[in-house]
N, C-alpha and C positions, 0 to 999 in steps of 0.2 A: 404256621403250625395249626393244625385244623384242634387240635386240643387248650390254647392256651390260655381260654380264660379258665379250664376246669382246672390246669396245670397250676395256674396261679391261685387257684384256691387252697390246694396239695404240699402239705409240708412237704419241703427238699432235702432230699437225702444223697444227692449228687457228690458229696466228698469223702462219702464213705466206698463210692465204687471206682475209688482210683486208686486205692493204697498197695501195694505191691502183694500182702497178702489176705484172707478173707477176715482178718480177725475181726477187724475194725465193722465189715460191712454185716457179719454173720452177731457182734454184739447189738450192733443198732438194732437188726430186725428183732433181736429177740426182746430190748428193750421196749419195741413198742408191739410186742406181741403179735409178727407178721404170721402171717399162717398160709398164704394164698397157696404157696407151691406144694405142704403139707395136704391142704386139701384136694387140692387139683392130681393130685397125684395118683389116689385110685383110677382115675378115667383117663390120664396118661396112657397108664399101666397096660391097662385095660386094650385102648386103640392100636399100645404095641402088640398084645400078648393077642390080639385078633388076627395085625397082621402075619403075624410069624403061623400059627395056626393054616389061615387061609393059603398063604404061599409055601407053606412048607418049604421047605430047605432049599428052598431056590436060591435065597439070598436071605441072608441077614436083614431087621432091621434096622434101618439106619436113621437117625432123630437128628432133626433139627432143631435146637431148643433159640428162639428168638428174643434177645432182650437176657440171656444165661445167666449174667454176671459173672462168678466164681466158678460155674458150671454145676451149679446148684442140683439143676434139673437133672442132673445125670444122677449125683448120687439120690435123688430121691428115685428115681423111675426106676434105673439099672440097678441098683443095689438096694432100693427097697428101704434105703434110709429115713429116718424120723427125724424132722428139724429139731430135736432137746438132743437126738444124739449127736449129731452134729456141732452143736452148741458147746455142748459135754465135751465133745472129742477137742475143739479149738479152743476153749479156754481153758484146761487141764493138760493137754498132752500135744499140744502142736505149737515147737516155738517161733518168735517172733521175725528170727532172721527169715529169710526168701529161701538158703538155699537148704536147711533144716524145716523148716513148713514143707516142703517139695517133696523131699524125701518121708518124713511122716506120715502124709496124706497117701504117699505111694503105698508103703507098707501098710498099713492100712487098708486102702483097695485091695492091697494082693490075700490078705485074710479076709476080705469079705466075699463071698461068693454072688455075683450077680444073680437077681432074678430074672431077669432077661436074657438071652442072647443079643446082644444089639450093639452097635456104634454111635455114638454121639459127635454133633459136631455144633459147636456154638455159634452163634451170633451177637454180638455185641459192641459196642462204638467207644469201650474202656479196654484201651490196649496193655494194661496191667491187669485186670481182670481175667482174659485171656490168657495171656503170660504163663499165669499162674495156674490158668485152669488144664492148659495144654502139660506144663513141666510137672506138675502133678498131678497126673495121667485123669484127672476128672474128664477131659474132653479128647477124642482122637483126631478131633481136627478144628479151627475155629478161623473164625473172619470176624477181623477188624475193623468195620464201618461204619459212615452215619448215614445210613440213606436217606433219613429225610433231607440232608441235605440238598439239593436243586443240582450242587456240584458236581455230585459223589454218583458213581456208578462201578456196577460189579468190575470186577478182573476175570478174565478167564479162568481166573484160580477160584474164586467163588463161586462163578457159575457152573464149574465143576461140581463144586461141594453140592448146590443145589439139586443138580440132574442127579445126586446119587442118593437123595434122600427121600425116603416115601413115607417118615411120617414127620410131620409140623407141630408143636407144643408152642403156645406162648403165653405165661403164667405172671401176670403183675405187669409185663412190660406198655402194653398197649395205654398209652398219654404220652408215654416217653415218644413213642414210634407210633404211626400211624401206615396209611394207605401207601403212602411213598415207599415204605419200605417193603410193606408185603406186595406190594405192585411189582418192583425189581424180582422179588424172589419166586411168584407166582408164575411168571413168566416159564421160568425150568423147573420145577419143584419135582420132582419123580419121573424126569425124562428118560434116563439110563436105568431105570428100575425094569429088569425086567419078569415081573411077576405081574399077572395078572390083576390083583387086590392093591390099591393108594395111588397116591398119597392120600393118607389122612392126616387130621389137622383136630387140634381141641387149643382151646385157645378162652381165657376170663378173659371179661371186658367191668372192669368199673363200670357201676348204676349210672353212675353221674357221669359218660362219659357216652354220647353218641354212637349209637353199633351200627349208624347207615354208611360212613365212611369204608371202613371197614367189608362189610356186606358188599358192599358194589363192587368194590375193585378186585375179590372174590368169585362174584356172577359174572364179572368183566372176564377173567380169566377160564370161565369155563366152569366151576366149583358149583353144588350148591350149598347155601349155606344158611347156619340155623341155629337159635337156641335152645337149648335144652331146660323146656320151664320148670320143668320140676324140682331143678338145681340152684343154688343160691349160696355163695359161699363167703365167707366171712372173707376178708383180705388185712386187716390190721384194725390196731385202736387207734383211733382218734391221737393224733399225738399231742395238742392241746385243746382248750376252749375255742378258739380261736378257727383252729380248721375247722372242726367239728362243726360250728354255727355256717360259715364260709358253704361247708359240703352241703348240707342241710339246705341253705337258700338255692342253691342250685338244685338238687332233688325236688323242691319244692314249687321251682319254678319252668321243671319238666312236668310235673304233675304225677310226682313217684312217691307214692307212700313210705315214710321218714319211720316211722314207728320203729320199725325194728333195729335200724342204726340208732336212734334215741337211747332205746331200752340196752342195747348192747355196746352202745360206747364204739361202736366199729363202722370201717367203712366196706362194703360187701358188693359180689360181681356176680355175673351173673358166666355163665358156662355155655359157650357155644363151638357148632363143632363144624367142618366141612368137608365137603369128598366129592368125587364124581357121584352126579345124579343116580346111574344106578346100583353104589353101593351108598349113598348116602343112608337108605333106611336100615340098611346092616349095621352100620356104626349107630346110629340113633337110638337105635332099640339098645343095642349091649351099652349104650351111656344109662338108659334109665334102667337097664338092668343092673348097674352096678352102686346106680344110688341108692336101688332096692336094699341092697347089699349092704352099703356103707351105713345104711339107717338100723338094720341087724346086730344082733349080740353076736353074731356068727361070720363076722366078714373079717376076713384079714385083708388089709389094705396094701393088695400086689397087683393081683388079677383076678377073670375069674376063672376058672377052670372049667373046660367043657367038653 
């Protein structure tokens, strides 16, 4: 695993994304103050509310969220949800059994009006995650796998999913997953797409966590691909003393200035985006256009409008 002595510094939160439904996994994050898909979510938004724009009504967007869990990333992107409402909505009003959770969250989406036009379809290697993401309509379609494993290769039925999706999100997941898996995926990724404009791709990477793996097998496939430096986003607290020093020695022995995870108790990624070469500066510019935004008293965090 090209990740795993950063992995092994990284508290494990691995038994919270098996439980049948998100309660477990949606208390954890907020116990340790996870924020990453919160934040990632204006430039989500954004990359969709491009695509749809540039291809006009030729075709829907259709998201591949990589690494979904619960199918998180739906309801933040498509429905423009806040991770405290969320929080709110499952530890008050969504009960415990599977097939009452399913139904809840249903109702729920059917009163909330998307901000998007769009499809979602997940990726993830927790086949209860899934499960649940799909019977409570958070995802319209999802795959089951581990690619990194050496074993493992798509189905026909995934590589379907792939060719029909033109844009790519992946928010927290990259240590879990690496090159292996966006190798398989990159291969089809917006092959049946046919609109002119993607796939596009936005995707955090943890400081501490090497972005040349990643980057290659990207340029490998044809992509180009890039950080967006003027982004920086928090991803969670420190879950004790213990990781904290762990993450820290490793920052330190990249030669990445620590200060600001010090001062803020968090550990923080950086925001990088990809597309074919000649729309890669279209997507680039509307990313720091829209951090312009998010640093504003005046942004509502959906899209931007143009």
């Amino acid at each position: 695993m090209t990740y795993e002595i950063e992995n092994e510094a990284k508290a494990n939160f691995d038994d919270v994304y098996v439980q049948p439904t998100p309660h477990d996994y949606i208390s954890e994050m907020a116990e340790n103050g996870y924020e990453i898909g919160e934040q990632a979510r204006p430039y989500c938004a954004t990359a969709a509310n491009l695509l749809s724009e540039l291809n006009g009504d030729a075709w829907p967007v259709q998201m591949l969220d990589v690494g979904c869990s619960y199918g998180i990333g739906s309801a933040f992107v498509k429905y423009n949800c806040a991770f405290d409402e969320m929080v709110a909505f499952f530890s008050t009003r969504v009960p415990s059994d599977y097939q009452s959770a399913c139904e809840a969250t249903r109702n729920w989406l059917n009163v909330t009006a998307p901000e998007i036009d769009m499809r979602c379809v997940g990726l993830d290697s927790s086949h209860q995650a899934i499960r649940f993401a799909i019977d409570a309509g958070l995802l319209d379609g999802g795959i089951t796998r581990d690619f990194e494993s050496p074993k493992v290769k798509p189905e026909e039925s995934d590589i379907a999913w792939f060719k029909s999706c033109n844009l790519l999100i992946c928010t927290g997941a990259i240590g879990y997953l690496g090159e292996r898996t966006f190798d398989w995926i990159l291969k089809d990724l917006g092959e049946d797409y046919p609109g002119r404009f993607g796939p596009f791709n936005v995707l955090t990477i943890l400081r501490m966590f090497d972005d040349s793996p990643i980057r290659e097998v990207y340029e490998k496939n044809g992509f180009q691909f890039g950080r967006i430096d003027e982004v920086r986003l928090p991803q969670r607290r420190f879950r004790d003393i213990s990781e904290r020093d762990k993450v820290l020695s490793i920052l330190d022995e990249k030669g990445l200035d620590t200060e600001e995870h010090q001062e803020k108790g968090r550990l923080f990624a950086d925001l990088y985006i990809a597309a074919r070469k000649d729309q890669f500066p279209l997507l680039y510019d509307s990313m720091v256009e829209t951090h312009g935004l998010c640093k504003s008293d005046e942004f509502v965090p959906a899209y931007i409008k143009r």
